[in-house]
MARKOL-947562 format. One line per 3 residues: number of its first residue (from 1); their letters; for each residue x, y, z of N, C-alpha, C. Coordinates in steps of 0.2 Angstrom, whole numbers, plus 5000, padded with zeros to 4 digits. Layout:
BEGIN
NUM> A> X:Y:Z:X:Y:Z:X:Y:Z  ...;
END
This chain:
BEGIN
1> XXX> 5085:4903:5520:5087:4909:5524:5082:4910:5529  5081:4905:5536:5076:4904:5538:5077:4904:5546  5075:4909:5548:5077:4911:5557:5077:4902:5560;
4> XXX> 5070:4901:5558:5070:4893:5558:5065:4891:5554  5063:4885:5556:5057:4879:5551:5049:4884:5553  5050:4885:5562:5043:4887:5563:5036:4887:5559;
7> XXX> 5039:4891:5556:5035:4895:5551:5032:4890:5543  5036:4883:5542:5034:4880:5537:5028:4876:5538  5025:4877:5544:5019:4874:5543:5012:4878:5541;
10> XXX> 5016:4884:5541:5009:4889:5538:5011:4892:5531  5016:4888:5529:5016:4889:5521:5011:4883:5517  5010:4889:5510:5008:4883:5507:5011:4879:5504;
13> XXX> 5016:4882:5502:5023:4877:5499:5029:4879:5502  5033:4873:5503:5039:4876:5506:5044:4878:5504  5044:4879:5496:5048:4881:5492:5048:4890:5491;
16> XXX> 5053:4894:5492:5054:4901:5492:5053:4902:5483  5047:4908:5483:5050:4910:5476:5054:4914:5472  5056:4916:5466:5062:4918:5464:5061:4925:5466;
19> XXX> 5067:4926:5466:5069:4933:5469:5065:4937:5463  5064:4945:5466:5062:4949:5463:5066:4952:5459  5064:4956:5451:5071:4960:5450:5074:4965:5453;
22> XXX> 5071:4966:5458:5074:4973:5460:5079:4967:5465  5079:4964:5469:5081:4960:5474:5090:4960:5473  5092:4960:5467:5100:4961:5468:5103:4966:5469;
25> XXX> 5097:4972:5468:5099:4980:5467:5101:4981:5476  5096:4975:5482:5096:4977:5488:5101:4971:5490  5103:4966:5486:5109:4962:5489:5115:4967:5488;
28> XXX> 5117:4969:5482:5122:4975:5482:5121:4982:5488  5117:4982:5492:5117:4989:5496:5116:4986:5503  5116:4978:5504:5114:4976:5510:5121:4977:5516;
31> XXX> 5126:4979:5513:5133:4980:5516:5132:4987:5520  5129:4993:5516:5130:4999:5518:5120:5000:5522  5116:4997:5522:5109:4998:5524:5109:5001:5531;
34> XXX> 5113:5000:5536:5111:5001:5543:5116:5006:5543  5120:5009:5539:5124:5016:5542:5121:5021:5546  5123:5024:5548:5121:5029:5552:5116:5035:5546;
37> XXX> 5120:5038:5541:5116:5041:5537:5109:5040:5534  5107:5032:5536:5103:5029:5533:5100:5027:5539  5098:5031:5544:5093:5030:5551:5087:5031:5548;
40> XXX> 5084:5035:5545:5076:5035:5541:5074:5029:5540  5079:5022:5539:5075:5016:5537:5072:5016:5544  5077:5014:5549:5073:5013:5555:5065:5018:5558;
43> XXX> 5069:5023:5557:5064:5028:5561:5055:5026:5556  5057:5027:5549:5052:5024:5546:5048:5017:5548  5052:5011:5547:5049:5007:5553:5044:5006:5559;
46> XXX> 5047:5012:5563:5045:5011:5571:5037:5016:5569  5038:5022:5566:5035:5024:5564:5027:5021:5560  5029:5015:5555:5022:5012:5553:5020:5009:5557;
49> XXX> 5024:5003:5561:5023:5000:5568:5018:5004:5574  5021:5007:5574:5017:5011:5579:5010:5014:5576  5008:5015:5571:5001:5018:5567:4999:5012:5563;
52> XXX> 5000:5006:5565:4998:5001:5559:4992:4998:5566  4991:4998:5572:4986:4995:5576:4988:4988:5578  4994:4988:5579:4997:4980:5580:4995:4980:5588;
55> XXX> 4993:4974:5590:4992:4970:5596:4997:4966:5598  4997:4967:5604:4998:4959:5607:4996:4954:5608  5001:4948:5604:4997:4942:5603:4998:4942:5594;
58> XXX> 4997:4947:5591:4996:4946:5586:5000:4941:5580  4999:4939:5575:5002:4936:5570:5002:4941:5564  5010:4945:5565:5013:4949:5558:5016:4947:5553;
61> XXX> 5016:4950:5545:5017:4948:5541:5022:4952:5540  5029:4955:5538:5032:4959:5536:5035:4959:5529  5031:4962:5525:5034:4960:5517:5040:4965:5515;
64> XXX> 5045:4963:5514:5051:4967:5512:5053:4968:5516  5057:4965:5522:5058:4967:5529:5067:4970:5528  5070:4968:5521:5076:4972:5522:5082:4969:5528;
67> XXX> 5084:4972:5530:5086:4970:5537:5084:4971:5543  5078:4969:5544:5071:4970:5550:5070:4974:5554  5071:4981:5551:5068:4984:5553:5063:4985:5558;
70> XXX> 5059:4985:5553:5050:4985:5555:5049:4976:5559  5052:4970:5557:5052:4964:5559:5054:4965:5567  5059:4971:5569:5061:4970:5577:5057:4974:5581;
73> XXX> 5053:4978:5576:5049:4984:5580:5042:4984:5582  5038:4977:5577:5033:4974:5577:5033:4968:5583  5041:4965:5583:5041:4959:5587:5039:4962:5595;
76> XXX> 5040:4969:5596:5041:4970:5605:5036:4971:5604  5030:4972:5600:5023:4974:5601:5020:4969:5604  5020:4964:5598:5017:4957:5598:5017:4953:5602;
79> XXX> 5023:4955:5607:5027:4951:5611:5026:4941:5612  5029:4940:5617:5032:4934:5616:5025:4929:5614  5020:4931:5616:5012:4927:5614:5010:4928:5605;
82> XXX> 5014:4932:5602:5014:4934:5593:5019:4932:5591  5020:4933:5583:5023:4932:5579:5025:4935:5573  5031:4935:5572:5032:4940:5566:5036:4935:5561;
85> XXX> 5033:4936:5555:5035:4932:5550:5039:4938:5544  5044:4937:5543:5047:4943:5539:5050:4940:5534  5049:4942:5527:5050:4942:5521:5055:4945:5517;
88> XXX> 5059:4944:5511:5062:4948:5508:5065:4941:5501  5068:4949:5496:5072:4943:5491:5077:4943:5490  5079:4948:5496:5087:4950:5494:5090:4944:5499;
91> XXX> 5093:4939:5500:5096:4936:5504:5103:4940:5508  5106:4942:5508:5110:4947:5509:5108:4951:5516  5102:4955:5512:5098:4958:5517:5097:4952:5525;
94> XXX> 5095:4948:5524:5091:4944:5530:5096:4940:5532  5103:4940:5529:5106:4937:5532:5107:4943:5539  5109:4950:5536:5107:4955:5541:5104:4955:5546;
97> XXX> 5097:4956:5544:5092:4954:5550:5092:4947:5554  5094:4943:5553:5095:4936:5555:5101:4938:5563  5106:4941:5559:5112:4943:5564:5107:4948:5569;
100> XXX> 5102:4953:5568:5100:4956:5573:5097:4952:5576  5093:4949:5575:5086:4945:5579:5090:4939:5582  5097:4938:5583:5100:4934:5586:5105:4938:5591;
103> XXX> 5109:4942:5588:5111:4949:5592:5107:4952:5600  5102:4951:5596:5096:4954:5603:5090:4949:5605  5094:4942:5605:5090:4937:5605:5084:4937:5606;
106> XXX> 5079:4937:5600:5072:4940:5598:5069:4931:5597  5065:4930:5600:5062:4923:5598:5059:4922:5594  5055:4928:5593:5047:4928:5588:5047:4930:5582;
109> XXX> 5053:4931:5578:5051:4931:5571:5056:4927:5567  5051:4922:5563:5056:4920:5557:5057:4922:5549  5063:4922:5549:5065:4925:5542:5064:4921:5536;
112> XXX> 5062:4923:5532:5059:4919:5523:5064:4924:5517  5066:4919:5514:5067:4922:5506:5060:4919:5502  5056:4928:5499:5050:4927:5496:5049:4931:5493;
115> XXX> 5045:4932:5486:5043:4936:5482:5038:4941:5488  5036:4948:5486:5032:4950:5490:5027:4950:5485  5027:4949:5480:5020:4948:5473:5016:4941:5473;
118> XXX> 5019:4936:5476:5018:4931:5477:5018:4926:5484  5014:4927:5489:5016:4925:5494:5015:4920:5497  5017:4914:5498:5015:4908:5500:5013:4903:5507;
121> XXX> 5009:4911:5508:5006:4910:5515:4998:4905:5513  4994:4904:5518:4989:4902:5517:4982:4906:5519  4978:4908:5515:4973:4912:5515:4970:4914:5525;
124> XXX> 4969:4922:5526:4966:4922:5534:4972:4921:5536  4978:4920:5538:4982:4917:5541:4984:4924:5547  4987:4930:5545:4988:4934:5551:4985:4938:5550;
127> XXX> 4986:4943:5556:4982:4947:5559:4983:4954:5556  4990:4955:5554:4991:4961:5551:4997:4961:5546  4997:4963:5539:5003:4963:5535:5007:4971:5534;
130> XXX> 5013:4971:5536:5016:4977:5534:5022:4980:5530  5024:4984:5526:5027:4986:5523:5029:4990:5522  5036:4992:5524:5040:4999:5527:5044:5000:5519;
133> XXX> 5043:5007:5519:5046:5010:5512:5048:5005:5506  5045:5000:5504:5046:4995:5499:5039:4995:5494  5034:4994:5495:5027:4994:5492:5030:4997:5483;
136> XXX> 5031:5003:5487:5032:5007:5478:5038:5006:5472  5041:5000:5476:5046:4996:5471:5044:4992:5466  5037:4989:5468:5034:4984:5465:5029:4986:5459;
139> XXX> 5032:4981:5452:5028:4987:5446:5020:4985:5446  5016:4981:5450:5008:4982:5450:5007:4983:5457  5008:4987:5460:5006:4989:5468:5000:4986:5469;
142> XXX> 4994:4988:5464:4987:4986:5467:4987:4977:5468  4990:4974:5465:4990:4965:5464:4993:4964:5471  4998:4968:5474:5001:4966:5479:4996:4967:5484;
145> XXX> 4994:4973:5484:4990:4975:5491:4984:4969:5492  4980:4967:5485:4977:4962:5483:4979:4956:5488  4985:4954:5485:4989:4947:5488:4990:4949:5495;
148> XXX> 4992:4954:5496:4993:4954:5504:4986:4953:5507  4980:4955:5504:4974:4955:5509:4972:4948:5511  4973:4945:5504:4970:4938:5505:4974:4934:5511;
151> XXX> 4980:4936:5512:4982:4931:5518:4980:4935:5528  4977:4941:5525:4974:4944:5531:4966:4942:5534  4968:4942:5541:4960:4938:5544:4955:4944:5539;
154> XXX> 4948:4943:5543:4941:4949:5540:4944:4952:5547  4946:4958:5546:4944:4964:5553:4952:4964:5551  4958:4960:5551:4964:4962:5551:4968:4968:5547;
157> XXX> 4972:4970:5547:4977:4977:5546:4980:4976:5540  4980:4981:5536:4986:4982:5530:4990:4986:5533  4994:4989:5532:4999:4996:5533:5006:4995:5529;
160> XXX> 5007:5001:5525:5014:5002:5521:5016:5010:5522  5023:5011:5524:5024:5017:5522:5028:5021:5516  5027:5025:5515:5029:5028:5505:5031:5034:5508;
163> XXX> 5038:5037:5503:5039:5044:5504:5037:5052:5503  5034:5056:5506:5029:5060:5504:5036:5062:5498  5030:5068:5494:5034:5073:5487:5040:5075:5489;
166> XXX> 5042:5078:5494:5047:5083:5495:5053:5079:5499  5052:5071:5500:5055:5069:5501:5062:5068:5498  5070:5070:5502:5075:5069:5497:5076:5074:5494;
169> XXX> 5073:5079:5492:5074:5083:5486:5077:5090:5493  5081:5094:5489:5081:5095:5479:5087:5089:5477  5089:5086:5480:5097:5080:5480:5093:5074:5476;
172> XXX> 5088:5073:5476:5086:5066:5472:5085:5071:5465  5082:5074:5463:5082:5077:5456:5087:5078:5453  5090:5083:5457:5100:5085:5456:5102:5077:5453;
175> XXX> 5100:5070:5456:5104:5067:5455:5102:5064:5449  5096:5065:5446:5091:5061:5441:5095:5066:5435  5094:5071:5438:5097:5075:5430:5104:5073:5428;
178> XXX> 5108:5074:5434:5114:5071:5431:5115:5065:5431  5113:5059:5430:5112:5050:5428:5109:5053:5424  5104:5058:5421:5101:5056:5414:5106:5058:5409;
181> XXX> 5110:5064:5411:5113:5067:5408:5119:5064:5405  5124:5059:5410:5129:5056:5407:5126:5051:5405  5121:5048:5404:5118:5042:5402:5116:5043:5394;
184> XXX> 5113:5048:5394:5111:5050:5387:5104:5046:5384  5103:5045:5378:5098:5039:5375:5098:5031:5380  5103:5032:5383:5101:5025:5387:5098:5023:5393;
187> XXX> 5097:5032:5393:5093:5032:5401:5084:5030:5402  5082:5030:5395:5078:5028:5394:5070:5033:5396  5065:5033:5395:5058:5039:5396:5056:5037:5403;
190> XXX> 5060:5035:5409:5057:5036:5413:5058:5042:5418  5049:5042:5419:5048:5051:5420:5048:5052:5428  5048:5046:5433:5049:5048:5441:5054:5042:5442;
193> XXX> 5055:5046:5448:5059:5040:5451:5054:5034:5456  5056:5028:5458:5050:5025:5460:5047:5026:5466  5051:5030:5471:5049:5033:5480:5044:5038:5478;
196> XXX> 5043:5040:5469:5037:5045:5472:5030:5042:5468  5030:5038:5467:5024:5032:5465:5019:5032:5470  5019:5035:5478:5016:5033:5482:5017:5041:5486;
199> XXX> 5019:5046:5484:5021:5051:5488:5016:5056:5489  5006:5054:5489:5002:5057:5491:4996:5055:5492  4995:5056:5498:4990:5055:5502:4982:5051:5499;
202> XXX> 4981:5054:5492:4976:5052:5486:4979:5045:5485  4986:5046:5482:4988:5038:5481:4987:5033:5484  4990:5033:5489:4988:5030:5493:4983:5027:5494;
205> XXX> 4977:5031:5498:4969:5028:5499:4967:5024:5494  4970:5027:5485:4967:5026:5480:4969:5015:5481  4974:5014:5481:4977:5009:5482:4974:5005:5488;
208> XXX> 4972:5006:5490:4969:5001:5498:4960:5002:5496  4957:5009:5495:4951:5007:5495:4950:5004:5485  4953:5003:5480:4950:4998:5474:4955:4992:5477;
211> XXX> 4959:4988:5485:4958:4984:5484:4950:4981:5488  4947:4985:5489:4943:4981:5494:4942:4984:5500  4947:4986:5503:4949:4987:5511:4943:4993:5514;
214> XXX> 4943:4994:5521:4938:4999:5524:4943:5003:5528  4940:5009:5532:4942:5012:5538:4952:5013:5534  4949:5015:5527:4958:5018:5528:4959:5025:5527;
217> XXX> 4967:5026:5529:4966:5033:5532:4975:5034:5532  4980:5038:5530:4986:5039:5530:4986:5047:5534  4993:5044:5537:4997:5046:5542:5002:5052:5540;
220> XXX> 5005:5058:5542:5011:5060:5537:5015:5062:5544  5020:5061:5543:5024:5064:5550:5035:5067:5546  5038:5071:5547:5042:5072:5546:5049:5070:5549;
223> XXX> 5050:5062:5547:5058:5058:5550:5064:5064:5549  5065:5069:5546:5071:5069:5542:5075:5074:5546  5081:5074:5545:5086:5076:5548:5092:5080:5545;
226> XXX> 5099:5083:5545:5102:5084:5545:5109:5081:5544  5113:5079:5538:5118:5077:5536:5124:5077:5536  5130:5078:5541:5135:5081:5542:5137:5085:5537;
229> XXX> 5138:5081:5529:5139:5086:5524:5137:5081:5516  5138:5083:5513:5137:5079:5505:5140:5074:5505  5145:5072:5508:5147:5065:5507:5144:5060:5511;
232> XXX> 5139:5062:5517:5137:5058:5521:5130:5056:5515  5128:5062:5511:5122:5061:5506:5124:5056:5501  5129:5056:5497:5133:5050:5495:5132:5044:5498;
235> XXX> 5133:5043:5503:5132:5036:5507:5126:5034:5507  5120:5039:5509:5114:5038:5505:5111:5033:5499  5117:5038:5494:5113:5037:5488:5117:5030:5485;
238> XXX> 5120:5029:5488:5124:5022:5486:5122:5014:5490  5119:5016:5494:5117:5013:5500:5111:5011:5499  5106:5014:5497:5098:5013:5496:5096:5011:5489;
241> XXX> 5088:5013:5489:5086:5010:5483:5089:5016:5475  5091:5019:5478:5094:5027:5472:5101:5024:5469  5102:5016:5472:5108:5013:5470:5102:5011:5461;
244> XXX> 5099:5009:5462:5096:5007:5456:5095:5012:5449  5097:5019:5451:5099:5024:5449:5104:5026:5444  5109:5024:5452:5115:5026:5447:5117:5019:5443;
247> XXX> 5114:5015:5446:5118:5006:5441:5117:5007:5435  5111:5009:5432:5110:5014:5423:5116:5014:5420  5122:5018:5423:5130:5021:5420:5134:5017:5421;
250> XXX> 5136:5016:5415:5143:5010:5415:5149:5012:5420  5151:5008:5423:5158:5009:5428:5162:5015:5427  5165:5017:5419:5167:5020:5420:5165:5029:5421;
253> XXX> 5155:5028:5421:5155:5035:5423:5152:5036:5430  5154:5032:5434:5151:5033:5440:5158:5038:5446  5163:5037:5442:5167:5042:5445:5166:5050:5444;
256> XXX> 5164:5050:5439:5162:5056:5434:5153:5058:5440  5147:5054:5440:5145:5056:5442:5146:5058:5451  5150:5055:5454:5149:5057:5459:5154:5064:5461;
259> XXX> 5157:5064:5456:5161:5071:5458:5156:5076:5456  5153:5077:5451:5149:5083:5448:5143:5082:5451  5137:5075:5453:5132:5077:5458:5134:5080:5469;
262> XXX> 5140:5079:5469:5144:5083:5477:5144:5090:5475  5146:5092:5470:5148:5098:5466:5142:5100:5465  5134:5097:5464:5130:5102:5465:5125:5103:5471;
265> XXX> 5128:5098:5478:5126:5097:5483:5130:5101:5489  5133:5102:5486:5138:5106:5493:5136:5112:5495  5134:5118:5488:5131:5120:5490:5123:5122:5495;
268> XXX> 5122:5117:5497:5116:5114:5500:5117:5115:5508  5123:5113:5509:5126:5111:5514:5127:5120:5520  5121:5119:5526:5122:5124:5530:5126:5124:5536;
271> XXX> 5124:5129:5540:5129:5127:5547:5127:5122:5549  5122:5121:5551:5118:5114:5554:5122:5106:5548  5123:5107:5544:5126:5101:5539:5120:5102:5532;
274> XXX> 5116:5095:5531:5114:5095:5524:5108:5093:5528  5101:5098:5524:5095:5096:5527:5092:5089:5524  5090:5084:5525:5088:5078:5520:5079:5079:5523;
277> XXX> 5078:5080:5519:5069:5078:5520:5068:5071:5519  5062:5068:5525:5063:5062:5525:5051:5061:5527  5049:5066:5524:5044:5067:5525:5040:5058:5520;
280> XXX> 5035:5056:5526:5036:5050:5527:5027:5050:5528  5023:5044:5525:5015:5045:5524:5015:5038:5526  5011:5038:5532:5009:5029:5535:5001:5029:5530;
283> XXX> 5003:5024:5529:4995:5022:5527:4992:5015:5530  4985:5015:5532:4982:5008:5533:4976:5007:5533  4974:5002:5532:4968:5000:5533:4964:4992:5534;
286> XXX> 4959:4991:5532:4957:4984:5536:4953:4981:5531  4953:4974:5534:4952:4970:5528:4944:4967:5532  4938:4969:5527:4929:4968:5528:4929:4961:5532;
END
């Protein structure tokens, strides 16, 4: 799944590694990712691009690129003298981005099916690695950011963006209580959801400076917006990563939850429509 060959001379091996687990949760949502309800991905994006210190000229990593986002938004930085190398394990996803980067015929980036845990670049290679609201999907964070440094020059950029606390909510809770609650003993101890693994400014740093890195320093800025009404919040949650969520509940109660989490969303719902907080932490830093 490969924009082209380009890019296999700066692998180590040419063979893609196995998808991740979470990777099917994004090949099921790669249908609905770019809806309109679902502009935070982008805005997010533009957003770390913009605060990660990308140049022209540069060579970008983008790990968990999704439908590239971050990959189109880094390619006009780096312009036609760079390159953008964009990752992911959803194939689904990149067949997506694949269609935009030829849509808006983009020269400079090629697409990889790729573990983000495991990357098969070669040590120093680019200038800067980035990763738009994905990081906190990954269950060793610190091994990744690790693995991403090693393929960043000395002086080169890390950057990832994670959702602050209040992001989503009170609609992400609403939704966790009722999936626990039709699920019962099968929902199992877990005590967050995975977007708030990363959702403050401590964690963050904490992550970058035990890998090693210098000069780091998180960004917070407020994407979020306004949702015509509950149903568009539905689109959300079936669309993204909260699809991992609901997939917990056997088929036949996902009719059952979606009427009773509307039912306790509606009330939310102002003259403006439905507030979504979409509060948003860039983080970055450099590798000694």
């Amino acid at each position: 799944m490969c924009a082209n060959d380009a890019a296999n001379g700066e692998m180590e091996d040419d063979t893609a590694s196995g998808a991740s687990d979470f990777g099917g949760i994004f090949n099921r949502v790669a249908g609905g990712y770019d809806k309109e309800a679902l502009r935070f991905f982008a805005f997010a994006a533009d957003c770390l691009v913009m605060n990660a210190g990308i140049r022209s000229g540069d060579k970008v990593l983008d790990v968990a690129t999704g439908t590239g986002a971050a990959a189109l938004a880094a390619a006009q930085v780096v312009g036609p003298a760079g390159r953008v190398v964009a990752i992911d394990t959803a194939e689904l996803m990149l067949e997506r981005a694949q269609a935009k980067v030829q849509k808006f015929g983009v020269a400079n980036i090629d697409l990889h099916v790729m573990d983000a845990r495991q990357l098969e670049f070669r040590s120093g290679y680019f200038d800067a690695v980035i990763c738009s609201q994905s990081l906190f999907l990954l269950p060793d964070m610190q091994a990744a950011i690790r693995g991403w440094a090693r393929v960043v020059k000395p002086g080169g950029v890390i950057a990832f963006s994670s959702f602050a606390a209040a992001a989503f909510q009170p609609m992400a809770t609403l939704l966790r209580r009722r999936v626990a609650d039709l699920a019962g003993p099968d929902f199992g101890s877990v005590q967050e959801l995975p977007l708030q693994r990363l959702a403050t400014s401590d964690r963050c740093l904490q992550l970058l400076q035990h890998a090693g890195l210098v000069q780091c320093e998180v960004m917070q800025q407020q994407l979020g917006y306004h949702l015509g009404d509950a149903e568009q919040w539905w689109e959300v949650v079936c669309n993204s990563g909260f699809r991992g969520l609901i997939d917990q509940l056997q088929p036949a109660q996902f009719e059952i939850l979606r009427k009773q989490h509307l039912q306790d969303v509606r009330p939310l719902v102002g003259a403006d429509g439905l507030w979504m907080d979409v509060g948003t932490l860039c983080s970055r830093a450099r590798k000694p």
